[in-house]
N, C-alpha and C positions, 0 to 999 in steps of 0.2 A: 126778815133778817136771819129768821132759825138758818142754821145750817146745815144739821143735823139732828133726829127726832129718835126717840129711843120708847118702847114699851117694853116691861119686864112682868113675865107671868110667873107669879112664884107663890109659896104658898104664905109668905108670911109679909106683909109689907112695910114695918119700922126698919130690916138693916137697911136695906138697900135704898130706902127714902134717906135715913142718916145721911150714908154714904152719898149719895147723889146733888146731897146741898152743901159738900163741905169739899175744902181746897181747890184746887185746878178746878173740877168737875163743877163744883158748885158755882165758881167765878164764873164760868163760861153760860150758867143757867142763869147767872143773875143779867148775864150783857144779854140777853136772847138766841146767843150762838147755838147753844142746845137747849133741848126739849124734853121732857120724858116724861113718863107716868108709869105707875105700877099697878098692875091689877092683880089682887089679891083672891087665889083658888079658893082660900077658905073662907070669905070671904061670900063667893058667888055661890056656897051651898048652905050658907046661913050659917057660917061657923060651924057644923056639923063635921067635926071631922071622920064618921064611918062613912059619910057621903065621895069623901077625897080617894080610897083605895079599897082594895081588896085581896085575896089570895090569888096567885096564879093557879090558870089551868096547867094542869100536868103536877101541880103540886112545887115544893120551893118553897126555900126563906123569903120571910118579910114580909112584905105585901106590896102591888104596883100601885101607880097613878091612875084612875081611871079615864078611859078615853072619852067618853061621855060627861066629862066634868074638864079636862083639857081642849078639847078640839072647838068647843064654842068660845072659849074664849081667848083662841088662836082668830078665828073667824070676826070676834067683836073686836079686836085688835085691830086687825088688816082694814075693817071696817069705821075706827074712828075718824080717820082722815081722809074720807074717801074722794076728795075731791085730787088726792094723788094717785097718780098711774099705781099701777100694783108693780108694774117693772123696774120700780125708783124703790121699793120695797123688799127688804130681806126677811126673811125666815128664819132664824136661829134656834137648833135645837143645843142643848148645852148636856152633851153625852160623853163619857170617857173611851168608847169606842170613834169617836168621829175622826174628822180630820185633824192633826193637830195643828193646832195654833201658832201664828210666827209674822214675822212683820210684813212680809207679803199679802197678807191674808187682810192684817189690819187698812193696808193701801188699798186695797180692793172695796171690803168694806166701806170705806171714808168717801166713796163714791156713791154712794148708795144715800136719797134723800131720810130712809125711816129705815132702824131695823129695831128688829121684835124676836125679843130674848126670850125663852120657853126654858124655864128653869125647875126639874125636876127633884126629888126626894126621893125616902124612904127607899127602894129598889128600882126605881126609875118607874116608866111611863110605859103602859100600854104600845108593842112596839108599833100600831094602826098611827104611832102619832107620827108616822113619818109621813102617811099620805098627807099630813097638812103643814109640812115643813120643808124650807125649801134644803137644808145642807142641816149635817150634824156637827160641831165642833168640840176639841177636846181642848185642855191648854195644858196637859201632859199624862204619860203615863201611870195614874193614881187613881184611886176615889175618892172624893168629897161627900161629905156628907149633903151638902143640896149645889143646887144650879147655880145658885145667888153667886157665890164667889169667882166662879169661872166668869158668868156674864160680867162684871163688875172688872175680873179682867180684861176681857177683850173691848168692853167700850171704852175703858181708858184706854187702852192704845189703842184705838183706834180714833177716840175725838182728838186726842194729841196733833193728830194728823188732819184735820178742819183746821182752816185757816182762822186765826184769832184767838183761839183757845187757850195758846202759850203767848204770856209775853211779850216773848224774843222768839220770831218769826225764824232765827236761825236753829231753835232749840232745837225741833224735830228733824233738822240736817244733819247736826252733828251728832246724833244719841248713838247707844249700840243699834249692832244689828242692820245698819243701815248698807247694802250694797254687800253683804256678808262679812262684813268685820266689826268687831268689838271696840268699843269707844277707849280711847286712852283715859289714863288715867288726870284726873284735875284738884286742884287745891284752892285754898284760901289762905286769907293771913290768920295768924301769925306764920311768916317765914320760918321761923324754929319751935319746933315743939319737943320738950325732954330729948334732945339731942336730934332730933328727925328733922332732916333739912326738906325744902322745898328747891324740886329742882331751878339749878343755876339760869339753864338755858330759860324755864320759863317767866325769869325776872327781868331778862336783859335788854327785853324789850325788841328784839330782834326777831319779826316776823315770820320772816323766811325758815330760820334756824328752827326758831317754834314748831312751824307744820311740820317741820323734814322731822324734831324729836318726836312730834306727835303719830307721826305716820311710821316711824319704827316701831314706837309700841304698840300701835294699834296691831299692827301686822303679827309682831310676837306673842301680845295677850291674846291672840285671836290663835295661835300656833298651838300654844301651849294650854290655854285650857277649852278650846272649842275649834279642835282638828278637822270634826265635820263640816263646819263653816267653810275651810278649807278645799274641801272635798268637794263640797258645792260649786266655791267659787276659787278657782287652779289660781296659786298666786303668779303677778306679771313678772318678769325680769327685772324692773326695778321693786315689785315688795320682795323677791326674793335678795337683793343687796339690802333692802331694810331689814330684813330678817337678820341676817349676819352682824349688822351695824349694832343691831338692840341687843344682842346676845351678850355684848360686851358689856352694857350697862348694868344697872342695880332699880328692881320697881319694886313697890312695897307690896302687890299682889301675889310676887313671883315666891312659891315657896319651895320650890324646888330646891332637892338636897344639894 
């Protein structure tokens, strides 16, 4: 039934066990949709942390990951399940130089039966660890103090995307990001809160009318704070009449003077 199997190599193994059995993520571990383990670097040198890094050559802050303490247990990873192809297998390096991250990436992934998250610290890792990694990914331009929270991003959005994981089968249809535009905006009850109404069209129960409010603001929150999106994906003839239609309304994101 798994759907999807996850290894994470980091050095420290309670957040990311936390994290893996709690909300969405952990519901999906509890049906057998997903899978994961975590092998713990310091761990596999007998807790010895001078075993984990050292100075760079050429000299430099900090100190790396050693490659001889990573690459084996990139290898006993790849190696748990061995009765899967290795081609049904991903490699994930978690680098701020990589590629970055985005919901294409995550689609792609989601196809993939195991991927194996390589979550660095301290100054990063020996760069030799790329001979044993298939891609490096970033999930934006910063630094993080370790791997753990990038990994943690991109398997949630990407198990989102495994059937069953959510729900409502339509959830991962309609999120942002999907097809290059940003999700409109949604509510709950109460209809009035200290004065702030809940749009009209979205009570009336009128279908149609719904999608067409919903698809102008998609189109404008997508204009207005994620131009690039834009850029990527050339609005049609009819989002450019959405566009003009939303302009006229009122959204509580829009804070334009």
């Amino acid at each position: 039934m798994t759907k999807l199997r996850a290894t994470f190599i980091t050095m420290f193994r309670e957040p990311l066990a936390a994290w893996l059995s709690s909300s969405i993520v952990g519901r999906a571990h509890q049906r057998g949709i997903l899978q994961s383990q975590v092998l713990s670097i310091l761990e596999s040198v007998s807790f010895n942390h001078h075993a984990v890094d050292d100075t760079p050559y050429g000299g430099g802050p900090g100190e790396l990951m050693k490659i001889d303490v990573i690459a084996p247990l990139v290898e006993s990873a790849l190696a748990l399940n061995g009765e899967r192809s290795r081609k049904n297998k991903r490699v994930l390096l978690m680098d701020p130089a990589g590629a970055l991250f985005n919901h294409n990436h995550a689609k792609r992934l989601a196809q993939y039966e195991e991927l194996i998250f390589v979550c660095g610290r301290y100054e990063g890792i020996d760069a030799r660890i790329y001979h044993f990694v298939d891609e490096a990914i970033s999930i934006g331009d910063y630094v993080l103090s370790c791997g753990d929270l990038a990994a943690m991003a991109i398997f949630d959005a990407t198990s989102r995307l495994i059937e069953g994981v959510l729900g409502n089968s339509q959830s991962s249809v309609l999120e942002s990001h999907l097809a290059g535009r940003l999700e409109s905006s949604q509510y709950t009850r109460p209809p009035v809160y200290r004065s702030y109404l809940v749009p009209e069209v979205l009570q009336n129960g009128n279908h149609q009318a719904i999608m067409k409010a919903r698809l102008q603001e998609s189109i404008y929150k997508t204009h207005a704070l994620r131009p690039d999106l834009i850029d990527s994906y050339p609005l049609t003839d009819d989002e450019r009449a959405a566009l003009i239609a939303a302009r006229q309304q009122s959204y509580p994101w829009d804070k334009t003077p």
